[in-house]
C-alpha positions, 0 to 999 in steps of 0.5 A: 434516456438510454443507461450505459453499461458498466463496462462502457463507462469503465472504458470511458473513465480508462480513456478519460484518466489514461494520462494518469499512467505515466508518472515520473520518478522522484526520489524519497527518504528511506523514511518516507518510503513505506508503502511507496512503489520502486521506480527503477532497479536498486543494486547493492553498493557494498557487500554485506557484511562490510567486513568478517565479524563474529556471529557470537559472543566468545572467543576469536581463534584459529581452528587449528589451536584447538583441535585437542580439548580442552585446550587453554590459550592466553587471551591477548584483549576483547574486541567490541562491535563498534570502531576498533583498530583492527587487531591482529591474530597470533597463532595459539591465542585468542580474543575475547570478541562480542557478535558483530565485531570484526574477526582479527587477521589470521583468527578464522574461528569463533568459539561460543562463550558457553563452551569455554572457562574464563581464568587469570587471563586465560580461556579453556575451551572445552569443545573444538571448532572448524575454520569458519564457524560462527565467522560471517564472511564479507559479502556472504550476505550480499555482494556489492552490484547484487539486485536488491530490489526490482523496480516496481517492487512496493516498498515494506519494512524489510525492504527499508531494512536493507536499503538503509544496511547497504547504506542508501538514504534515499531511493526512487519511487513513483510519483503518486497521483495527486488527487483533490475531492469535492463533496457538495450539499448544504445538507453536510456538516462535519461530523461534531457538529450540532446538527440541525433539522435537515443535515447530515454528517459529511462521511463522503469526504473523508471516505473518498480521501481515505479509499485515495491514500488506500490505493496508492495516491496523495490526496491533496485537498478535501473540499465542501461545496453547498448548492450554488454552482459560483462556490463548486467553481471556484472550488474546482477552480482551486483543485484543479491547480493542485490536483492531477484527478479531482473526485466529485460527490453529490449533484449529479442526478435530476434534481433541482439542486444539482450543483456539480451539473450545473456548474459542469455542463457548460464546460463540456461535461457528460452526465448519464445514468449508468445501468448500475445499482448503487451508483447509477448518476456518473457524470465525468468532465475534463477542467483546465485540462484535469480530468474530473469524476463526479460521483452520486452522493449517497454513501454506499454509492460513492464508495461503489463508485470509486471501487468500480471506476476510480480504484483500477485507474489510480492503482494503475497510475500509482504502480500498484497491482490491480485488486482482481475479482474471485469466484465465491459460492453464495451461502444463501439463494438472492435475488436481483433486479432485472436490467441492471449490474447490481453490486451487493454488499456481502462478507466472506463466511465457511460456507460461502459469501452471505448478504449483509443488506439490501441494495439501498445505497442509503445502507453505510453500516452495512457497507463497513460490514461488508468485504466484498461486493457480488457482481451480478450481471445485469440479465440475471434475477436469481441466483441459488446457494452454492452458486459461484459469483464473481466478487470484487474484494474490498 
């Protein structure tokens, strides 16, 4: 059986996921929009400030009233921040006021309390002002119809900041790829279980659902099949309504048990060997119109896996930027396996990127230590410290 490449199954899961990549708009709570990416342009409907307010605490002037210092003036009340009636100025007086309070018409100063003396009614300001300090101006922030922010624009605090300051509750963003996984084996328990002679704990599940939420997507069940092919149909069956991507592991290899090629086959599915190490077994299927991943179950190969084929498709689907590879210098000389594209565990160090295992796909703690995985094309066995490499970030 003749392996495909890497490249050639990129492809193919590209073409078979393409749909994925038109999504709608829908809108969302400013709440509920961390981490969620801008449909459309957002202009600002108001000008900030909303209106001339104060920088500081102190005094409400006009310039001209103190251009001698010290200069004593009778003041006429204090204005807080928060619903006022708006107050209006005379010449030669002035208004105690508190940072953010509107300025009264006809004060176009605000004197800092530091610089002033407060006695029976009076202030004595002992240090002159312009007109417009500490005054901020309506609109001086922003104006009403300024870009705010431009469509694919992935939303953080700071941009919450000022769509909830310019009054917006809700806003539009992407919709996210839906997406439903599978895990099978009777060999898996949920981690607190008591294991018994045979079983594992299911790490694949949760890491699958976690690398989904990490990429852009909702991840919209978890699901655990044994090794009957009855039971992962109807699982499929289920996820399929629910999901727009539904992501398989275990069960695609030339085993006995091989539930995911059992069930899958019949309908159409393609299972091959990839020229890869880890994550050799792929299979890829298209259920009630769904398209299906099915990964290998080994740990390290599905966490492979999906960075290799399902990451680039499903950030592309959910508007966020690819992960681009880098060029890195090996700390240390490798070698590697002739005919196959191995993808190595390494971690970043000063002087280089260094392995942190070997390449059995059984390894899952140094997966965690890992955050890199080194590219090494297929026709190469051997490369020297100091040797640039292609790496994938994780």
């Amino acid at each position: 059986m003749t392996a495909r490449s890497v490249e050639d199954h990129r492809r193919h899961v590209a073409a078979l996921l393409a749909a994925l990549h038109t999504r709608h708009a829908e809108d969302v709570s400013l709440g509920d929009a961390l981490g969620r990416v801008l449909a459309s342009d957002v202009h600002s409907p108001v000008d900030l400030p909303l209106f001339r307010n104060s920088q500081m605490d102190g005094y409400a002037v006009d310039a001209a009233s103190i251009r001698v210092v010290p200069a004593v003036l009778p003041v006429r009340g204090v204005i807080a921040a928060g619903p006022v009636d708006p107050a209006s100025h005379v010449p030669g007086t002035a208004y105690r006021i508190m940072t953010g309070a509107p300025i009264p018409d006809g004060a176009d100063a605000v004197v800092p309390v530091e610089d002033t003396e407060t006695t029976d009614g009076q202030v004595r300001i002992t240090r002159a002002r312009h007109a417009g300090e500490y005054v901020r101006e309506r609109g001086s922030d922003v104006l009403a119809g300024t870009l705010l922010l431009a469509s694919g624009e992935i939303l953080a605090a700071r941009h919450i900041a000022v769509l909830a300051a310019v009054g917006l509750q809700h806003v539009p963003v992407r919709t996210r790829p839906r997406v439903a996984i599978i895990t099978t084996g009777a060999e898996l328990v949920d981690a607190g279980s008591t294991l018994k002679p045979g079983e594992i704990f299911d790490s694949n599940g949760i890491a699958l659902a976690s690398s989904v939420r990490a990429n852009g997507a909702e991840v919209v069940s978890i699901a655990r099949s044994g090794d009957d092919p009855a039971e992962f149909q109807k699982l499929l069956a289920e996820a399929t309504t629910a999901a727009d991507l539904v992501l398989t592991s275990g069960g695609v290899s030339m085993g006995d048990f091989e539930v995911v090629r059992d069930a899958l086959t019949s309908l159409g599915a393609e299972f091959g060997h990839v020229a890869m190490q880890p994550g050799g077994p792929q299979g890829t299927a298209v259920v009630d119109g769904v398209p299906v991943l099915n990964f290998p179950g080994n740990p390290v190969s599905v966490l492979v896996s999906f960075e290799v084929f399902a990451r680039p498709e499903i950030r592309r689907a959910a508007g966020l930027p690819l992960i681009e590879p880098e060029e890195l210098p090996l700390a240390t000389a490798i070698t590697s396996i002739p005919g196959k594209r191995q993808f190595l565990r390494a971690r970043r160090t000063d002087s280089g990127v260094e392995l942190v295992s070997g390449p059995g796909s059984h390894l899952v703690a140094a997966m965690a230590w890992a955050d890199v995985l080194v590219d090494v094309p297929p026709d190469v066995t051997t490369l020297d410290a100091g040797q640039l490499v292609k790496v994938i970030p994780l």
